[in-house]
Structures are given as C-alpha cells and as structure tokens.
Steps between C-alpha positions, in 0.01 A plus 500: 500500500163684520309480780420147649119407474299220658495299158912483455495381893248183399732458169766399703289389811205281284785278348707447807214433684412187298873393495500510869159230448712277353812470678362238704425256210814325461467357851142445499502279157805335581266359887203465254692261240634308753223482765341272179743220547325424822869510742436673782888536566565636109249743561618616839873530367391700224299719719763527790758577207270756343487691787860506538554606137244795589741651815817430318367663158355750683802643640651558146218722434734762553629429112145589363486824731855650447481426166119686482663818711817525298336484156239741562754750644673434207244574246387794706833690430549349140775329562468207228828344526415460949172334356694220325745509768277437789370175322847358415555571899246318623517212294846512593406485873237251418743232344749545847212479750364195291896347544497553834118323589648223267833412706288537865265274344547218767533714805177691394326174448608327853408865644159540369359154540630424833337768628177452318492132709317296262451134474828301311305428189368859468842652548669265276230609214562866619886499463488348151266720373709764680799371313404516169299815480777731647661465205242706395670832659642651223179493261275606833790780621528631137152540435484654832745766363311500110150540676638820702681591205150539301328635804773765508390590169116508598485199270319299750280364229809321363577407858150322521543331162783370600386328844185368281765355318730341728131379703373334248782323330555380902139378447507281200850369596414382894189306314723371220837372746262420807229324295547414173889392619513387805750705628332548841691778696815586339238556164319761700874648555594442177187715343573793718844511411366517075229727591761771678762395233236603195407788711888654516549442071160664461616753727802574321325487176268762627825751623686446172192585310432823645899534526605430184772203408779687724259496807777346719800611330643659751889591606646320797538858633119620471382180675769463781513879585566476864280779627220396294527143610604556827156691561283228333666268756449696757111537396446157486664415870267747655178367328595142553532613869194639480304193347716270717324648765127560379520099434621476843234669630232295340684166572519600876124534438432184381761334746267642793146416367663137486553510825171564591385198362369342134161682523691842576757413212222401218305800586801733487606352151141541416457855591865579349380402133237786465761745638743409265197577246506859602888528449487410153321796412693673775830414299437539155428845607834510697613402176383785344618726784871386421519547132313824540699672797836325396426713120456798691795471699721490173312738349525708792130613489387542843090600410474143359677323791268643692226473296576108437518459913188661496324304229644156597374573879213609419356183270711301752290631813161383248611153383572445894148591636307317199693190621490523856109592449441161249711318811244641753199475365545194268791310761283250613384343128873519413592301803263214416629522148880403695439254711209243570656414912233662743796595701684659281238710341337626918873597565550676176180696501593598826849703369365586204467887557814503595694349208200739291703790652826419356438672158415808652799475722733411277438769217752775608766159524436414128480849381790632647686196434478538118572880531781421737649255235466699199667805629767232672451617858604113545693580820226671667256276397728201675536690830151590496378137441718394789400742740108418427635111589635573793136689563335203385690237732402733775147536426498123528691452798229736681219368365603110511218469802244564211600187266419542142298790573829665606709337190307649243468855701871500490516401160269815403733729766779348268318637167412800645845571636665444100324749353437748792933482540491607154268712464643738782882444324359579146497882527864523588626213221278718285699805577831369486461362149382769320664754689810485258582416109564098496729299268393166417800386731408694811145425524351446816569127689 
C-alpha cells in the first residue's frame, strides 16, 4: 500500500461516520410510531425495551470489530482464502451467540425489567416487545459480522448502504404494522426483525457479488481450523470484556445522577446527547483507524501503522475541539432546544463545560481503541479498560462530596485514563509486533 494520505483516512472515516448517525434509528422510530397511539404504557415498554436491546446488542459489537481486524490483516498479507474464511467464522459465531440469547430469553427478560422497576403495564408492553424482537439476533449479529466484514475491506460505503437499507425498510414497516395494521407493539418488533432480516440477504448478496458464486464454499477444515478459531474467540471475549465494562461505566453514571434527583437525572441525559454527538465522528474515525492499522499489521508495514496512528489522532484531536467549542459557546441555545423545564435547563447550563470537555478527553480513548482493535491488541486493550475503571470508581469515591460536579469529573478522569493507559502501552505493543515475520496464525492477540 502506498503511503496513507488524509483523503483514504475520510474514505473510510466519512462513511462510517454517517453509519454511526444512524444506528440509533431503529429505536427512535420504533418510540416515535408508537408514542402516536396515545398509551403511555406502550410507549414506555418500547422505550424501556429499546434501551435494553441497545446494552445487550452492544456487547456483540465485538462480531463487527473482530471481524473488521481479522479481514484487514488478512487483505494486508494477501491471504484471499483467510478473507473468505474470516466471514464464514463470524457468521458462524454469530448464528451460536444468537442460539444462546434465544434459549436465555426468559431469564434475560425477568433480569432486565425487574431491575428497570417500571409500572406493571409498562413492563408487560416491555417484555412482549422484548419477546418478539430477540428473535431478531441472528439478522442483527450477522450483519454485525457482514458490516465489519465490508469495513475490513475499506468498503465502508457498502457498510453505509447497507444500514440506509435496513433503516429505512424499519421505517416504512413500523408505520405500515403499527398504523396501517394495528399491530401495536409486537408490529414495532415485528418490523425490526424484517428490516435486520433484509439487511443480512442484502448483506450476503453484497459478499457473494464481490466473491463470486463460491464466496462461502468453504471446507469444514478451513473454517473450523482450531488455531484460527480459537484466536477469533479469544478476540471477541476480550472486547466483549472490554465493552461490558465501558457500558458499565456509563450505566453507573446514570445510576448516580438518578440518585441525585429528577432535575440532576434530566440534565445528565440532556448533557449526555451532545457528547454522544462528538463520538460519532470520534468513531467513524476509530473506524478508520482499525481497517487502516489492522492492513498494516498483515502487511507488515510499520511507516503506515504509524502513519495511520498519526493521521487518525491527529483529525481525531480536531473533530474533538470543534465539538467541545460548538458545546461551549453555543451550549446554552442547544439546551433550550432539549428541554422546556426551567429546572432542568439552570442545572444543565450549569455542567455544561464539563460534559463540553468530554470530546477532548476522550480522543486518545477512541483513537487508540480503533488502532488497538485493528492490530488485535484485544487483551491489552481489556486490561487497560479495566484498570482506567477501577481509576474511575476511585475518582468518584473521592470526589462524591462534590455531587454531579464530581460525577462528571470522574467520568472525564475515566476518558482520560483509556486513552492515556494506551497511549503509554502503545510503543511497546508496537515493538513487539513488528519486531518479527508474522503468519496469519500467530498474529498478535
């Protein structure tokens, strides 16, 4: 590959960004479809299910980032046959995590919603919903693995076609079950589970295109080697470990600002939406990060590793501050825009610097965490992430005297800790990986 520019890092980055814009909409139309049938409890089931689709969903991210990693290692050292390989993998892995979220079904359900506390009718709504749209796992899981598949590839055009796709089929069939049918809930279910289905064919349609008819045609032996496999696996665990505990972390967040009351909590969730603004544009350039260092792993060209760190921390540290400056200077507008309670907006305005800091604190975490991922440092990147929790639980415990001043300090200590953790291990990782020739099958974990 000749040297990486600024233009192939927004190829990848410009397409993954927007994909990352609509993740959200399946949710969101599903509560906007149904808050127009004027039940309060249907539209507080789907809501209180949507957010437990989002954590449980979330988890198996790791499909769509192993899958990214392994490909682009893959095409890096021309191996063709581990390109086609990795995809039959993680579909593979896909269909037995799907099984397995299928047979807890009921445990997961009684888990989730007891917690949650809501009212009888809400939870009722929230657990049918629930159980019908699982069933939606092995469309969502196998697109998870397709998408990073693509991505792999730099093909995150495709990717972003795709999610259009799935969105707005999702779109015209919540209207058509919801509305036009009657369905009430379990239509809302029922169109998510058509939009991911159509999603995974046009998915596959896409891979066999630029596969050719034998795209999955693969021995027994190819598929099922055990060192292959056995690393993919072992992937996987460490980044589910690791987003197991970044959605901890943010949980625990909201968990506290509840505690300090409604006006707290509807600030927080307030303030939370524009940083999760910033992080799109944050990830889609992670996203770039791990197709572009996982290719140079596997080509073993360390100038463009480095380069591609370089780049994607570079545009990362810009994106950050243009956000956090639009939150600072524009905050208060934006706040009004949220929320018409008095309360809410006086308590909002007065953390808003704070949650403007969070891009700029969290760039390094993003960055490295797509460079970490593409060159599969997965098991540093776990241990890292836990150690900068353990930080963060201690920031908070010393700063609880502060309240939600202290919260979202510790919160920002937390950011800062991801990617300053990493950032101080890179070097070394860095060293050990291209210190030697590497075989697709001893790449680093």
């Amino acid at each position: 590959m000749n040297e990486l520019t600024h233009g192939r890092v927004f190829a990848i980055a410009g397409p993954a960004m927007l994909a990352n814009l609509t993740t959200p909409l399946l949710g969101v139309v599903a509560t906007g479809v149904i808050g127009q049938l004027g039940e309060a409890h249907l539209l507080g089931g789907v809501a209180m299910a949507s957010v437990v689709f989002d954590c449980l969903f979330w988890l198996f991210a790791f499909l769509r980032m192993s899958t990214a990693a392994l490909t682009a290692q893959a095409l890096g050292a021309r191996v063709a046959l581990e390109v086609r390989a990795t995809l039959a993998r993680g579909l593979l892995i896909a269909i037995v995590s799907s099984v397995v979220l299928l047979i807890l079904q009921k445990p997961l359900s009684t888990l989730a919603f007891d917690l949650m506390g809501g009212s009888r009718e809400t939870t009722e709504a929230a657990r049918l919903y629930f159980s019908v749209r699982l069933w939606s796992a092995p469309f969502l899981l196998g697109n998870f693995v397709l998408l990073g598949w693509l991505i792999g590839q730099a093909r995150t055009g495709l990717a972003l076609a795709i999610q259009i796709a799935i969105n707005l089929i999702n779109i015209v069939a919540t209207v058509t079950l919801v509305i036009e049918l009657n369905q009430g809930v379990t239509g809302a279910a029922y169109a998510a589970i058509l939009a991911e289905g159509c999603g995974l064919i046009l998915g596959l349609w896409v891979a066999r295109r630029i596969l050719g008819p034998h795209a999955l045609r693969l021995s027994r032996a190819v598929v099922l080697d055990r060192a292959k496999l056995s690393r993919m696996m072992a992937i996987n665990r460490d980044i589910m470990i690791r987003t197991a505990a970044v959605t901890g972390a943010f949980l625990f967040f909201t968990a506290q600002g509840a505690r300090s009351g409604d006006v707290v909590l509807a600030a927080n969730a307030v303030l939370n939406n524009f940083a999760v603004i910033g992080s799109f544009f944050l990830d889609g350039l992670a996203t770039a990060a791990e197709q572009l260092s996982g290719y140079s792993v596997g080509a073993r060209d360390r100038r463009n590793f480095q380069r591609a760190t370089k780049l994607v921390l570079g545009w990362s540290a810009i994106a950050a501050a243009a956000v956090t400056l639009i939150l600072l200077v524009g905050g208060g507008p934006l706040i009004d825009l949220m929320t018409t309670s008095a309360d809410v907006r006086i308590a909002a305005r007065e953390y808003m610097w704070l949650a403007a800091l969070a891009p700029v604190c969290g760039v390094m975490a993003y960055a490295f965490d797509g460079i970490y991922i593409g060159a599969t440092w997965a098991r540093d990147m776990r241990n890292l992430m836990l150690l900068s929790l353990a930080l963060y639980f201690a920031a908070w415990a010393l700063l609880l005297p502060l309240g939600n001043t202290g919260l979202w300090l510790s919160l920002l200590i937390f950011l800062l800790a991801r990617g300053g953790f990493q950032a101080l291990r890179y070097p070394k990782l860095f060293e050990a990986s291209f210190a030697r020739p590497l075989t697709p099958a001893t790449l680093p974990q």
